[in-house]
C-alpha positions in Angstrom: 80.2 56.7 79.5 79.2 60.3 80.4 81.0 61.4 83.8 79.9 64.6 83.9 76.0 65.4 83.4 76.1 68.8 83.7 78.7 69.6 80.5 78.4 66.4 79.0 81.7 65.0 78.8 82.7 61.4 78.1 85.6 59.3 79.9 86.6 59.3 76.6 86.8 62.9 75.8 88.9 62.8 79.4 91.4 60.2 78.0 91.5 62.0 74.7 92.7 65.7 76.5 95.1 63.5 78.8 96.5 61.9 75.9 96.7 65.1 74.2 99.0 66.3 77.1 96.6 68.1 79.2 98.6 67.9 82.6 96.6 68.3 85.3 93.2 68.1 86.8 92.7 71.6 87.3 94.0 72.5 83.2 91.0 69.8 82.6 88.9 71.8 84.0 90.2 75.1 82.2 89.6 73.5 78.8 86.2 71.2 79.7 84.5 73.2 82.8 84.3 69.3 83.9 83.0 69.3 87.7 82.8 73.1 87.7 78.6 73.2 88.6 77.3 70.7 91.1 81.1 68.5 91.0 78.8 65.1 91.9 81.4 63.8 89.3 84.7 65.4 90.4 86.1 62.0 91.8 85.4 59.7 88.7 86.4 62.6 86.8 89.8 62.5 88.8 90.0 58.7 88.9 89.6 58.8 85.2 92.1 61.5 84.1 94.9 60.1 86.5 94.6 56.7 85.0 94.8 58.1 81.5 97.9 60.3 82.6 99.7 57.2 83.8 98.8 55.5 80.8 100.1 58.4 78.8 103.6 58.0 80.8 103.7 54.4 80.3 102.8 53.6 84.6 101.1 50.9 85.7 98.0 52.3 87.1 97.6 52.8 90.5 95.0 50.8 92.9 91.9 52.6 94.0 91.1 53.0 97.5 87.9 51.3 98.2 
């Protein structure tokens, strides 16, 4: 699915930089530009990268706030 319209960039091109150790949101950004222009996709984007962090670490994910 593509999260962010403006650059283009897939959930899985967000797993595939968090399983290639990217850190944080903000060094996401650095490398993709992800939620950089209008940001409507900044939370998925978020949602998305955390989940594939803890995945990365081995966590159980955590439960989204409706």
């Amino acid at each position: 699915m593509i999260v962010c319209l403006c650059h283009r960039i897939s959930d899985r091109d967000i797993e595939r930089h968090a399983r290639d150790g990217v850190r944080d949101f903000e060094s996401l950004q650095d490398e993709t530009c992800i939620a950089r222009n209008c940001a409507c996709c900044e939370d998925c984007a978020r949602e998305i990268f955390e989940a594939a962090r803890q995945r990365c670490r081995g966590e159980a994910p955590a439960a989204v706030a409706a």
